[in-house]
Backbone as JSON, one array per atom type, in Angstrom:
{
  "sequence": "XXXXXXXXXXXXXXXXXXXXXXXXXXXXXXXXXXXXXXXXXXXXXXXXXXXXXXXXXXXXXXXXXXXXXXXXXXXXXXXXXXXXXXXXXXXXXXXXXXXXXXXXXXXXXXXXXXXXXXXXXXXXXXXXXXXXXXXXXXXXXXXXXXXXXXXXX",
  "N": [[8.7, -5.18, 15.99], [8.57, -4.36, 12.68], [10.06, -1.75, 10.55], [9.44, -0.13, 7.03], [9.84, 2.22, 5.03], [9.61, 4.43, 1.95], [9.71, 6.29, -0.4], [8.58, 7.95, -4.18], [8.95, 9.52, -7.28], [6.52, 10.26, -9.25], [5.27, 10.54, -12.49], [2.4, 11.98, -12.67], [-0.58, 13.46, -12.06], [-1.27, 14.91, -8.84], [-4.22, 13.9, -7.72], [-4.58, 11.96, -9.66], [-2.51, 9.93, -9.02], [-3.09, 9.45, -6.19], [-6.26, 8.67, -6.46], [-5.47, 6.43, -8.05], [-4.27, 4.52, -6.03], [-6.42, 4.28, -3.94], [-7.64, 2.13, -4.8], [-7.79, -0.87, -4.43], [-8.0, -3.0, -4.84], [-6.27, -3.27, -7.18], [-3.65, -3.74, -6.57], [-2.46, -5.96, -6.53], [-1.3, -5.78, -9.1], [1.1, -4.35, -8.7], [2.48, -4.67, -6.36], [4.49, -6.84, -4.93], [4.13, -10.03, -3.87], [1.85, -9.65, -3.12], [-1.48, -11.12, -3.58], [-4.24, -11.28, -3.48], [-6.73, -8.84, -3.08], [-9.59, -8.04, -2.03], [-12.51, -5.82, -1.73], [-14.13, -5.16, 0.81], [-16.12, -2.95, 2.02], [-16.61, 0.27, 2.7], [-14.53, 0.74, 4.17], [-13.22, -1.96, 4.75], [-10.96, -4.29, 3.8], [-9.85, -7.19, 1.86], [-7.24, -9.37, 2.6], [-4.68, -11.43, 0.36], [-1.96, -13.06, 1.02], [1.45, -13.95, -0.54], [4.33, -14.65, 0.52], [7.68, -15.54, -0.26], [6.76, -18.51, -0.47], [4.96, -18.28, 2.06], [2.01, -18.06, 2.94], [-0.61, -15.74, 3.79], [-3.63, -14.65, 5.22], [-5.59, -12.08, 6.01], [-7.57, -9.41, 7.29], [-7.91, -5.99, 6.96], [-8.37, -2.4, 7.81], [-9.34, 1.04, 6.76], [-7.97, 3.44, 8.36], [-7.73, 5.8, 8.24], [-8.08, 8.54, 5.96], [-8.14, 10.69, 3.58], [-8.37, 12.77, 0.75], [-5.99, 13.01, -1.66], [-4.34, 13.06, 0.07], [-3.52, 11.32, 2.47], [-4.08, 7.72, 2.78], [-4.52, 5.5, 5.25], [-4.13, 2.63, 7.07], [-4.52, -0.34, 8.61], [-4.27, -3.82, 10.36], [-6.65, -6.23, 11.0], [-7.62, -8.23, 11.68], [-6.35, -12.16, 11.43], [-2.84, -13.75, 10.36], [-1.42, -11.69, 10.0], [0.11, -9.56, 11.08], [-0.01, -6.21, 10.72], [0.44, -2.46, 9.62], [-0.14, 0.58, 7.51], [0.55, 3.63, 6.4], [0.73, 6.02, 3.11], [1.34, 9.05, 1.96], [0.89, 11.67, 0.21], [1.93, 13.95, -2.28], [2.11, 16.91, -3.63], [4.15, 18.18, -6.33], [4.59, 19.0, -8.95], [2.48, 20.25, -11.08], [2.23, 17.75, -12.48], [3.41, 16.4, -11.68], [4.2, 13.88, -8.59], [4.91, 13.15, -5.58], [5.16, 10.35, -3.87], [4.56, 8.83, -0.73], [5.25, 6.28, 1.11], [4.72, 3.97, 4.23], [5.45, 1.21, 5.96], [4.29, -1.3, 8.79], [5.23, -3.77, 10.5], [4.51, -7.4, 12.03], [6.61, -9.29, 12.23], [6.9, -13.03, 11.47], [7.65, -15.92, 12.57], [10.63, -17.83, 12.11], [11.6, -17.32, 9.04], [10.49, -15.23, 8.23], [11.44, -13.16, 9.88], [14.33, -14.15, 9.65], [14.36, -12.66, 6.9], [13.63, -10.24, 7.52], [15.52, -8.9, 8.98], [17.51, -9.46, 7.24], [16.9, -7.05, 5.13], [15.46, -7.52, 3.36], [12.44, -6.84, 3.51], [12.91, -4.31, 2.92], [14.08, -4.29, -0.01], [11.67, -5.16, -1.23], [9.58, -3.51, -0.83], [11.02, -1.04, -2.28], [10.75, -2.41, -4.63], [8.42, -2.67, -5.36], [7.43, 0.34, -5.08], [8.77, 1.16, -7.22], [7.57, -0.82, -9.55], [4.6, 0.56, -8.98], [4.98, 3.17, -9.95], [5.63, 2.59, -12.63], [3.48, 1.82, -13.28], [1.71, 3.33, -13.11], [2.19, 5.55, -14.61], [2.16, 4.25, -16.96], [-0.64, 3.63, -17.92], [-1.7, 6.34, -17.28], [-3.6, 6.88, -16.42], [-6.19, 6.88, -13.57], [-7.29, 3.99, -12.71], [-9.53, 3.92, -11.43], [-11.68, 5.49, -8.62], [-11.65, 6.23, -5.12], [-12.99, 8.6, -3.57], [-14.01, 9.18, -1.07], [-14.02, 10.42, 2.63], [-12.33, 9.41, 5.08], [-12.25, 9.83, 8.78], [-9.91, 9.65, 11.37], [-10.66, 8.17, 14.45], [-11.08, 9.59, 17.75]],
  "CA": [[7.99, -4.59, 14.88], [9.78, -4.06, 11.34], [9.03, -0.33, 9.58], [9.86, 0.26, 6.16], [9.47, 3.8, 4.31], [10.04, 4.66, 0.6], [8.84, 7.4, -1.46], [9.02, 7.42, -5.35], [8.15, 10.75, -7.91], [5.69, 9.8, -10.16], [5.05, 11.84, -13.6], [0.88, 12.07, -12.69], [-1.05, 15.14, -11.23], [-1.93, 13.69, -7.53], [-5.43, 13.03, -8.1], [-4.61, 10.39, -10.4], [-2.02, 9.0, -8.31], [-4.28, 9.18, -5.54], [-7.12, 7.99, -6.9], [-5.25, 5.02, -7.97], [-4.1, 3.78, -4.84], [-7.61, 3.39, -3.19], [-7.91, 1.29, -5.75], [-7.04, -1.34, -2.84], [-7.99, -4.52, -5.74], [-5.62, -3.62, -8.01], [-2.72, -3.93, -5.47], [-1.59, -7.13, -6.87], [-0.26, -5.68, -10.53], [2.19, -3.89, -8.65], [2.68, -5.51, -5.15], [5.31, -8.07, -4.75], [3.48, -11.16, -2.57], [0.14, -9.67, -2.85], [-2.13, -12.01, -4.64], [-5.7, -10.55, -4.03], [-7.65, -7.71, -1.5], [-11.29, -7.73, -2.45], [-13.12, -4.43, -0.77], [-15.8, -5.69, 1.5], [-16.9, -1.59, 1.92], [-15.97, 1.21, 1.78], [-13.07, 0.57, 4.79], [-12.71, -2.88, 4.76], [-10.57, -5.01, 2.78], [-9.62, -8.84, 2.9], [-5.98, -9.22, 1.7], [-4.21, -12.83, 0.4], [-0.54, -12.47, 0.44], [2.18, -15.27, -0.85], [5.62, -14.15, 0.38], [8.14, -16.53, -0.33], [6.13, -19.73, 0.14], [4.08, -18.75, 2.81], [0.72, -17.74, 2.32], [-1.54, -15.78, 4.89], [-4.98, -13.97, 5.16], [-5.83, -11.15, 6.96], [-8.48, -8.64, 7.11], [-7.75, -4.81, 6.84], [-9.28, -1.65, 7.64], [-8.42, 1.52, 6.7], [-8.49, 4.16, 9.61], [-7.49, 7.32, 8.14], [-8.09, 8.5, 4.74], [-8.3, 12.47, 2.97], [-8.51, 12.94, -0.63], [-4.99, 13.81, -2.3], [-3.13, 13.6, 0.8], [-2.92, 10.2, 2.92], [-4.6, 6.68, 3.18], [-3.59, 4.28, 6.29], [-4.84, 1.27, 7.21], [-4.37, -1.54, 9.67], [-4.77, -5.01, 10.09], [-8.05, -6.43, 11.9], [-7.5, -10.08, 12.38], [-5.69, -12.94, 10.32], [-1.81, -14.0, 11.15], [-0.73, -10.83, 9.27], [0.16, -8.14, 11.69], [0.79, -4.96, 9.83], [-0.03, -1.12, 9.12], [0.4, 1.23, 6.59], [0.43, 4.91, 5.63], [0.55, 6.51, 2.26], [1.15, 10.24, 1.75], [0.99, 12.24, -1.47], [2.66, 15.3, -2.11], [2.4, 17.86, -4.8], [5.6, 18.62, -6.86], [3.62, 20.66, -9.55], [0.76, 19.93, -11.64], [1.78, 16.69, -13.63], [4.05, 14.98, -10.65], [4.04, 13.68, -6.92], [5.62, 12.21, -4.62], [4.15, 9.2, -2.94], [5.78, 8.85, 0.58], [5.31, 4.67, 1.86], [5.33, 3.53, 5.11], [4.84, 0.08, 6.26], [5.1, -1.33, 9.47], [4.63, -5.66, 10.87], [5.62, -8.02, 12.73], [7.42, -10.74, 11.53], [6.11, -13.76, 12.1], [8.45, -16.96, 11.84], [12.07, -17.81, 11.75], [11.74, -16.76, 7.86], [10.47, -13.49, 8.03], [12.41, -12.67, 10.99], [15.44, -13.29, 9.07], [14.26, -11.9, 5.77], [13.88, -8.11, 7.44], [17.15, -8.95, 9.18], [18.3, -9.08, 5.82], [16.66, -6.35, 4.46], [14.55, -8.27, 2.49], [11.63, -6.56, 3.33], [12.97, -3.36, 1.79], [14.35, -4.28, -1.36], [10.65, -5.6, -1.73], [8.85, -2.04, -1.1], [11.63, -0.04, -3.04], [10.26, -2.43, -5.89], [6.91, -1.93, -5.0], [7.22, 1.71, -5.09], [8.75, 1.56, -8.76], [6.56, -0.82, -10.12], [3.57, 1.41, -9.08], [5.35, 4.51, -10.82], [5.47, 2.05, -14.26], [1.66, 0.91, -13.63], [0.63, 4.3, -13.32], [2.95, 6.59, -15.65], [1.84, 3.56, -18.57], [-2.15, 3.97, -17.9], [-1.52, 7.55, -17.34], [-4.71, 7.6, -16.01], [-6.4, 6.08, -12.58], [-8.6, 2.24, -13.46], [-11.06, 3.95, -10.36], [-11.58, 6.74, -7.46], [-13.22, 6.47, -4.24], [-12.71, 10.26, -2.68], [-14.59, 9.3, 0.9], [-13.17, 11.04, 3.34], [-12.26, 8.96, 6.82], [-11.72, 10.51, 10.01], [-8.94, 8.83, 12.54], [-10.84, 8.14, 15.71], [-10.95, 9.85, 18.55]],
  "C": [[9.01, -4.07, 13.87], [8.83, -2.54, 10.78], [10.13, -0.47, 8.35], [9.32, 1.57, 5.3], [10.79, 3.99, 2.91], [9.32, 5.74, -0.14], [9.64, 7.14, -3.06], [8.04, 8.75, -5.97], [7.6, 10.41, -8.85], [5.21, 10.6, -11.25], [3.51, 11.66, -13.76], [0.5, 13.13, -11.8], [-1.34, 13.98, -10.04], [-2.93, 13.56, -7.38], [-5.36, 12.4, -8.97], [-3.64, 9.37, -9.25], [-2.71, 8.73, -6.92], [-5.05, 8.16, -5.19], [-6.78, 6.33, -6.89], [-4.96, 4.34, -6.51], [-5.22, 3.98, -3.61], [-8.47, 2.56, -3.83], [-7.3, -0.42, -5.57], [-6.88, -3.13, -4.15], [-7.01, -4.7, -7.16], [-3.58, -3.57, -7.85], [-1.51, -4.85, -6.19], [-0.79, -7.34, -8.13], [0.9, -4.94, -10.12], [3.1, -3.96, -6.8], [3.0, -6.61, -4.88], [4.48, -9.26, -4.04], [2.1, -10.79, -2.27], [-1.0, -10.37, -3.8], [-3.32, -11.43, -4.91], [-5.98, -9.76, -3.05], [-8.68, -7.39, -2.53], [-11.78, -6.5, -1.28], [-14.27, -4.85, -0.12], [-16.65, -4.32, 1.4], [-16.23, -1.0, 2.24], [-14.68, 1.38, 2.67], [-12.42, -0.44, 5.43], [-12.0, -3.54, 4.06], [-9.99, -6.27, 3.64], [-8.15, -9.17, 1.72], [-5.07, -10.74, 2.11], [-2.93, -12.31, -0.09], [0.14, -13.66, 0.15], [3.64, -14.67, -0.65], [6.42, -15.11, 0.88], [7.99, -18.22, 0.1], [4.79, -19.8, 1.38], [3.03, -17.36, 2.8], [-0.21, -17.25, 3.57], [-2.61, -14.76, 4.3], [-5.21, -13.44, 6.1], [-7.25, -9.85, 6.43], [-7.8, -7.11, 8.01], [-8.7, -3.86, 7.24], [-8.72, -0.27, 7.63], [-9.19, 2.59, 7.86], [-8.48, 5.79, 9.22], [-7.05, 7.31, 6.9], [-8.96, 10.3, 4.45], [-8.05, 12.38, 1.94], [-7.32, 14.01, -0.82], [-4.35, 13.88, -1.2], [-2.72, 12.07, 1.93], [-3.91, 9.05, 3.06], [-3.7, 5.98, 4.29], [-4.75, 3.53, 6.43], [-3.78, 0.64, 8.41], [-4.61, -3.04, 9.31], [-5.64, -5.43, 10.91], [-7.97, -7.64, 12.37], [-6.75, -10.41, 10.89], [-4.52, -12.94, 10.99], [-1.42, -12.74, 10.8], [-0.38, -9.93, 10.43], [0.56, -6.83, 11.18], [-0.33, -3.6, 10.05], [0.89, -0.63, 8.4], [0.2, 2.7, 6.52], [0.67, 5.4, 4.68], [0.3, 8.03, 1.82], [0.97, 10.51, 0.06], [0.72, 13.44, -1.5], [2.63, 15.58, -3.51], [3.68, 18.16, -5.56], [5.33, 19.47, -8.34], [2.84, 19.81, -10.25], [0.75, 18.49, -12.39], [2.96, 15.36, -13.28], [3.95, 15.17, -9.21], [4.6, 12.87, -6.42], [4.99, 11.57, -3.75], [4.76, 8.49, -1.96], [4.87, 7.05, 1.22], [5.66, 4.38, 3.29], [4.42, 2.25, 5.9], [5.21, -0.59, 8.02], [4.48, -2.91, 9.91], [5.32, -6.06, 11.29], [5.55, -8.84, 12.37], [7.1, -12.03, 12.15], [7.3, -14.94, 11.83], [9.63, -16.8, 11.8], [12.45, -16.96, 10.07], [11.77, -15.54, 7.49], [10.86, -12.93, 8.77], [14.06, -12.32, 10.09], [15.27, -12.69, 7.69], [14.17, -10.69, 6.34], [14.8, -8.17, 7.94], [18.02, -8.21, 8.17], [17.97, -8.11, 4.74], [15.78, -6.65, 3.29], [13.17, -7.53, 1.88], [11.86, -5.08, 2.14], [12.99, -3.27, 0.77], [12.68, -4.49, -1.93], [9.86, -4.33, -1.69], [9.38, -1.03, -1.97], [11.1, -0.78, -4.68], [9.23, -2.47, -6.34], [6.5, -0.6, -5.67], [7.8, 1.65, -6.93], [8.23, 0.75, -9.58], [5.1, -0.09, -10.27], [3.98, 2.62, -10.09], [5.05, 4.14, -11.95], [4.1, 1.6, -14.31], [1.51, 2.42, -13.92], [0.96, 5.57, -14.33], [2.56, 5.82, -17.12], [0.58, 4.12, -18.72], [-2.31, 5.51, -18.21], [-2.91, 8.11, -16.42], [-5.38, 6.49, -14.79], [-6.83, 4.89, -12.84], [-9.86, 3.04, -12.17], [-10.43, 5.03, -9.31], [-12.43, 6.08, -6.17], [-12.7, 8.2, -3.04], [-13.2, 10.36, -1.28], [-13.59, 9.76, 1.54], [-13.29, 10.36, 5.03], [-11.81, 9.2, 7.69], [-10.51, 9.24, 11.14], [-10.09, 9.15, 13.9], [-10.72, 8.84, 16.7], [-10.29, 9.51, 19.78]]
}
């Protein structure tokens, strides 16, 4: 299993930055290899990725989710194997820090040696600062969903 973790300070109060990122369909203006994730409801999603040539489909769900403070998710089926978490931290009223952490298993001689090589990182550290330039341009979220999902028992 490969983990990668990045955080990045963002000049938005954290209910915008938030907000935006359960905003799971608009992933792909600032997500290297993510092409589309349509929301089946309100903690499913179906996510088409393209990273470097190869192309898979997987279905998501997210498991644990609090308003202004962390989304995670999983993967449900498809070749993809992955999870994620997503903090978000206060730093005062008009920035935050948005803490990343990804974690999958590599599937393939390719993506074996691409996190070898660090590959995967450079690709979340540019992740994390294209989201800062999506969401510091808009200034403001494209959508909210504030549900609040419990982790399992």
């Amino acid at each position: 299993m490969a983990s990668v973790q990045e955080s990045v300070d963002v000049d938005v109060p954290i209910r915008v930055a938030y907000d935006q990122w359960t905003q799971f369909e608009t992933f792909p203006k600032f997500m290297g290899g993510v092409e589309k994730i349509t929301q089946i409801d309100e903690t499913h999603t179906h996510w088409v990725t393209n990273i470097d040539g190869v192309k898979r489909e997987f279905d998501a769900e997210i498991t644990e989710q609090h308003p202004e403070e962390r989304v995670a998710w999983t993967s449900t089926s498809g070749e993809a194997k992955h999870a994620g978490v997503v903090t978000f931290h206060r730093l005062d009223d008009a920035k935050t820090r948005v803490m990343i952490q990804i974690d999958w298993e590599p599937g393939g001689l390719v993506e074996k040696a691409g996190a070898a090589l660090g590959f995967d990182d450079r690709q979340i550290k540019a992740d994390a600062k294209k989201f800062k330039e999506f969401i510091e341009s808009r200034g403001t979220e494209t959508g909210a969903w504030r549900g609040d999902v419990q982790r399992p028992s």
